[in-house]
LUMSETI-729073 format. One line per 5 residues: number of its first residue (from 1); their letters; for each residue z, x, y of C-alpha. Coordinates in Angstrom, 3 decimals. Layout:
<nodes>
NUM> A> Z:X:Y  ...
</nodes>
This chain:
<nodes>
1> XXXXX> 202.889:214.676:187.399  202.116:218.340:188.339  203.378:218.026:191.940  202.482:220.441:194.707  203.077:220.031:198.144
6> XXXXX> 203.241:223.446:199.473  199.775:223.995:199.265  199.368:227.838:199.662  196.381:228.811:202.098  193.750:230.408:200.335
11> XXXXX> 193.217:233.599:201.878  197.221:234.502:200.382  196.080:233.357:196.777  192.462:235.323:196.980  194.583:237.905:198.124
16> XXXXX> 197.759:237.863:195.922  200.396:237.903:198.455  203.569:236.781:197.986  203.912:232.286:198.253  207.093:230.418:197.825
21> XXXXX> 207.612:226.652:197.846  207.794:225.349:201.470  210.926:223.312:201.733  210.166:221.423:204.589  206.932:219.920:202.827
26> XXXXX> 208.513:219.430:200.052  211.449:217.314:201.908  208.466:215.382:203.855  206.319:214.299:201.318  209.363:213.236:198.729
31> XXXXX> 210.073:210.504:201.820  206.941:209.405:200.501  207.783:208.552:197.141  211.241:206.876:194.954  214.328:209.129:196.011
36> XXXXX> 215.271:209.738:192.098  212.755:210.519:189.484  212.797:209.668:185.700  210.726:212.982:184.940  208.225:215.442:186.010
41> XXXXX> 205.562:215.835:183.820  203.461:219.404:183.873  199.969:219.748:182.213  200.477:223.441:182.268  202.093:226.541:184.106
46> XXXXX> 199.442:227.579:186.901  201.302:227.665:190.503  199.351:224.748:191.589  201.209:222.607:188.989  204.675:224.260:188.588
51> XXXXX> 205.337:226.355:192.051  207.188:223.538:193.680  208.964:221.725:190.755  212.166:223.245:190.539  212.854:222.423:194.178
56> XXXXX> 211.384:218.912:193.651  213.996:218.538:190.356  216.949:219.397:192.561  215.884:216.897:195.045  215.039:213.897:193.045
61> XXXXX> 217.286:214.578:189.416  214.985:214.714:187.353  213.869:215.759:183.817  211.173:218.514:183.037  209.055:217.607:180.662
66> XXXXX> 206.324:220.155:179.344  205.390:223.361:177.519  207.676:226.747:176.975  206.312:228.719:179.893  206.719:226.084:182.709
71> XXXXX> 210.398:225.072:181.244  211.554:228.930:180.870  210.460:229.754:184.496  211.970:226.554:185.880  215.424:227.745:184.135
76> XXXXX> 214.719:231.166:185.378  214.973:229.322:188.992  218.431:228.058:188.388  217.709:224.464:187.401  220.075:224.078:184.188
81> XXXXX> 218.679:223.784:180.394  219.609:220.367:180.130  217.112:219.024:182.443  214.311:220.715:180.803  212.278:219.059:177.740
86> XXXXX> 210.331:221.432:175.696  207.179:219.576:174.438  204.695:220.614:172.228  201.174:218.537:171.384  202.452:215.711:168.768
91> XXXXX> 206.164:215.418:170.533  207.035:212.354:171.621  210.260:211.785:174.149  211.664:208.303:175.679  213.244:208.693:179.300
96> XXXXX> 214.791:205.371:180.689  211.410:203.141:180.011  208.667:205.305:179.780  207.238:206.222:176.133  205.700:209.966:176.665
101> XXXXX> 203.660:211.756:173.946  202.252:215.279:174.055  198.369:216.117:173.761  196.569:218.922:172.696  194.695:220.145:175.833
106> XXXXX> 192.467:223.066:177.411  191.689:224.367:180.472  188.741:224.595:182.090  187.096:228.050:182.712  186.036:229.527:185.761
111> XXXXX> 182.746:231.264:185.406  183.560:231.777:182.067  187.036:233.278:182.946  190.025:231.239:181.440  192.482:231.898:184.763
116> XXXXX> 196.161:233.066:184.569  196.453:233.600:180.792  199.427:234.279:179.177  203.089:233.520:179.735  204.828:233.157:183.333
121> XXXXX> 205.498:236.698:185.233  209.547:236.787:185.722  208.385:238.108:189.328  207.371:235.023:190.161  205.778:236.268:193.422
126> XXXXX> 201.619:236.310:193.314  199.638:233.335:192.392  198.582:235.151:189.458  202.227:235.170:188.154  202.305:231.896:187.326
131> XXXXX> 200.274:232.151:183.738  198.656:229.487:181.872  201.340:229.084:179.261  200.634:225.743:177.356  198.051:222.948:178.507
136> XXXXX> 198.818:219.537:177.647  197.804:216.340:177.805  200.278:213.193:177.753  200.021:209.583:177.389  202.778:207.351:179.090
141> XXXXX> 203.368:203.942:177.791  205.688:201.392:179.966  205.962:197.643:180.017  202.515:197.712:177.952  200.731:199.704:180.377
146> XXXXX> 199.238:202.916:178.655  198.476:205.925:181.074  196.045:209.192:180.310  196.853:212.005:181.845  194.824:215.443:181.880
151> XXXXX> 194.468:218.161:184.316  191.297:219.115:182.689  189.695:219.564:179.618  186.754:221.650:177.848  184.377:219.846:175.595
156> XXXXX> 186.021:221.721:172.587  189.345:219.890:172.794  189.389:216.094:173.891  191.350:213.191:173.872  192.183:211.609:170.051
161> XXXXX> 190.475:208.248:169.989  193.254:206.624:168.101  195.344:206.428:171.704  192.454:204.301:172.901  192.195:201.728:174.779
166> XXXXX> 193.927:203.127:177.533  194.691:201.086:180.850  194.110:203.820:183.317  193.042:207.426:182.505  193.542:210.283:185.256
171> XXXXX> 191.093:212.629:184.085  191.056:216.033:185.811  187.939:216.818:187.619  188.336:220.357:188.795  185.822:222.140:187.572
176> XXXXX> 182.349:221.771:185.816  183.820:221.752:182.229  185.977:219.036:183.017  183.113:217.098:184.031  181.089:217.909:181.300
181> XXXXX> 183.557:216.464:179.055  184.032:213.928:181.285  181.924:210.759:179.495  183.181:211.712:175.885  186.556:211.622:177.333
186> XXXXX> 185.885:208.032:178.670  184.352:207.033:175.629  187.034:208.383:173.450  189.872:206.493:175.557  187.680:203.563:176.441
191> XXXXX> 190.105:203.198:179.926  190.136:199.977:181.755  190.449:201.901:185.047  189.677:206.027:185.751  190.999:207.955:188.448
196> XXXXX> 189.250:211.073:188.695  192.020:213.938:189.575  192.639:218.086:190.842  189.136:217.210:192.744  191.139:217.474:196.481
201> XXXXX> 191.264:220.615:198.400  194.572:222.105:197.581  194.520:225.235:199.820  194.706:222.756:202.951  198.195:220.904:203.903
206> XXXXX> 198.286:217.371:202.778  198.740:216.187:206.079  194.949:216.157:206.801  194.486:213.344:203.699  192.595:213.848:200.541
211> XXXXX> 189.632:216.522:201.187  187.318:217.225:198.393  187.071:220.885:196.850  184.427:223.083:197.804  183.899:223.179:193.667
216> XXXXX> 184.102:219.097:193.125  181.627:217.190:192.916  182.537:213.434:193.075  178.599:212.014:193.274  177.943:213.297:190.009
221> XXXXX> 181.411:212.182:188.720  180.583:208.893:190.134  176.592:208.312:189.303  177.425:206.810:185.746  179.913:204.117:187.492
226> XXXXX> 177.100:203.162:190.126  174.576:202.629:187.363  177.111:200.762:185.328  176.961:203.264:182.174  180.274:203.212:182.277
231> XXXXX> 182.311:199.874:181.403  185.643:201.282:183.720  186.483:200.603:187.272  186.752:204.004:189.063  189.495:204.209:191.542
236> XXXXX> 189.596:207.097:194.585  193.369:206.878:196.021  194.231:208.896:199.260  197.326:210.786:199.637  200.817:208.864:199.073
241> XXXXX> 198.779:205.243:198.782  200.376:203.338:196.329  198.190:201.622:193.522  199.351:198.716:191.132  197.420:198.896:187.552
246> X> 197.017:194.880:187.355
</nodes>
């Protein structure tokens, strides 16, 4: 979901200079993870969520699933038509086990500013070439597990209560609108377990671990669970640790 391992530094994406995906981190952080994928799931078109998925689709065989923009620029990078799923909120797909639905969705704003409008630059060379395209939400149902997944919301689009309960919601955390939204979300998916998400620093390599953003803020994110406001476990997962919903 939304994988990026590159991690461009961020004096070249304050700056707009050229990034690329980094092979080699790619190839060391898949050793991490299943060799073949199902699917790669993409909330929406930004470089942080779509730079390095073509690369990890050759590596791993799998299926793109998400929005116009992030499918047409993946094709654009040589990765054939048939591996890419055009979704829309309301589409539903089934790949191997996994049950995926669609979401409407939002981004958050920064300052006020939605980043990255628009459709994908065919340039594909400055962070600001990867556009917005089409944010989406998805819920994943296998063996009767249900799974939330969001890269961030605004208070003006949130999650449809009929998908609720949920057994784990991955709600992302970003940026204050996302954590405005963030207890109507819970209450609206009433999840057994919530892993707050897009909180780490992603302008330093993974290898140093999970660092928070200069922009998170995981107290306040956490304040409701400590006071037991919130009937959900809240889980904090370091890089490449696997987790078993029980």
């Amino acid at each position: 979901m939304d994988p990026y391992f590159t991690r461009a530094g961020l004096t070249a994406v304050a700056l707009q200079q050229r990034i690329e995906p980094d092979e080699a981190r790619i190839a060391f952080r898949l050793q991490h993870i299943r060799p073949r994928a199902d699917a790669v799931l993409v909330t929406h078109a930004h470089f942080d969520h779509l730079l390095d998925v073509p690369e990890i689709m050759r590596r791993t065989n799998a299926l793109l699933v998400s929005g116009a923009t992030a499918v047409n620029f993946t094709i654009s990078c040589g990765l054939p038509r048939t591996h890419c799923l055009i979704v829309q909120p309301g589409s539903t797909r089934v790949i191997g086990p996994w049950r995926i639905w669609a979401l409407p969705a939002a981004h958050d704003r920064i300052l006020g500013w939605l980043p990255f409008r628009g459709k994908v630059s065919p340039e594909h060379a400055r962070p600001s070439d990867w556009r917005l395209g089409e944010p989406m939400a998805f819920l994943i149902e296998a063996n009767g597990k249900r799974i939330y997944i969001d890269s961030g919301r605004t208070l003006e689009v949130l999650p449809p209560t009929q998908i609720a309960p949920v057994d784990l919601a991955i709600l992302g955390m970003a940026l204050p609108d996302s954590r405005k939204r963030f207890r109507v979300a819970i209450g609206r998916l009433r999840p057994k377990y919530v892993l707050p998400s897009h909180q780490d620093d992603f302008f330093a390599p993974a290898a140093r671990g999970f660092v928070f953003g200069k922009l998170s803020d995981f107290p306040a994110v956490a304040r409701p669970f400590q006071r037991h406001e919130i009937n959900s476990y809240l889980i904090l997962l370091d890089y490449f640790r696997p987790w078993t919903i029980p």
